[in-house]
N, C-alpha and C positions, 0 to 999 in steps of 0.2 A: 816098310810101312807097317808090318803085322808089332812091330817089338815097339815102336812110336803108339801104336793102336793100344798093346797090353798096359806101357806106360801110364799114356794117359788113362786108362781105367784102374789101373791100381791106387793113382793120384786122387783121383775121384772117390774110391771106395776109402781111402785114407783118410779124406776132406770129409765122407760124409760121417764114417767111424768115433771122428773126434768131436763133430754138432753132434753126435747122440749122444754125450755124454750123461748119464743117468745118476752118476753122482753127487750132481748141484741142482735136487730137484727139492730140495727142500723149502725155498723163494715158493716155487710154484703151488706147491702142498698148501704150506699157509694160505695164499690167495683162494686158491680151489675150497678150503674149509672156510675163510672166512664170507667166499661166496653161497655157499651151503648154507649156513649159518643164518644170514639175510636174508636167502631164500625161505627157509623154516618160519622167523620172523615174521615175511610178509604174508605167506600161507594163514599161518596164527591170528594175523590183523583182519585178513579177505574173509576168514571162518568166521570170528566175531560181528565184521559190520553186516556177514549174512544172516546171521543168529538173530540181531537188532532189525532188520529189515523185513523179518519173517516174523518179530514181534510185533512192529507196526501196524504190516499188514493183517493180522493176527486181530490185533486190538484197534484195527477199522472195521474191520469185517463185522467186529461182535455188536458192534455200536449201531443203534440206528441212523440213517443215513439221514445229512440234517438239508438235506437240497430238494428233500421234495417240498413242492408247493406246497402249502397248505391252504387250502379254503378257508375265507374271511367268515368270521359268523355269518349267519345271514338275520336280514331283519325280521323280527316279528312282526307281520303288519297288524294284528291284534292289541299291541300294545301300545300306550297313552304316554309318551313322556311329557314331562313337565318339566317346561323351560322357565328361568324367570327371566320377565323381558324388564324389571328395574325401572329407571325412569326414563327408558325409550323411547320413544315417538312413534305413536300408533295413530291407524284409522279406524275407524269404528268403534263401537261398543267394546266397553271392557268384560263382559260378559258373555260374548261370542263362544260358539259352540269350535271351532276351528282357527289358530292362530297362525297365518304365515308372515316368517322371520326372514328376511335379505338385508343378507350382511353385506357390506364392503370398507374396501380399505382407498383410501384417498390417500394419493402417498404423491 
């Protein structure tokens, strides 16, 4: 049993001895650099669109911000406009002190 035992373990250390083959690693080298390589690449790309997005940000920040409300003028109630009312259809005197205008659309 013990010389079947060493057997089988010499078989094994034989088997695993020749998949370690470290000779035919040059296949693998290329890939490993071309992965490397790509990886650099994307690094280079992710740097840049942070570069650009810290620009943005950047030149929002500096800008006034165009979302606040603003306040509509307000009216003077002091002041006199002068509407022409043309040949519209009025009641009373054309020389009234105060003219009111309602409009409508007939549609």
């Amino acid at each position: 049993m013990k010389i079947k035992m060493v057997k089988l373990f010499l078989t094994a250390s034989a088997v695993f001895l020749v998949s370690c083959n470290t000779a035919d690693n040059a296949g693998l080298e290329k890939s490993l650099n071309d992965i490397k390589d790509d990886q650099k690449l994307i690094l280079k790309k992710l740097e840049t669109l942070d570069k650009a997005v810290a620009n943005v940000a950047l030149a929002n920040k500096n800008q006034p911000t165009k979302n606040k409300k603003q306040q509509p003028p307000k009216a003077d109630p002091n002041k006199v406009y002068n509407i022409e009312i043309g040949d519209s259809f009025t009641l009373g005197p054309e020389n009234a002190k105060v003219t009111l205008i309602e409009w409508m659309d007939f549609q």
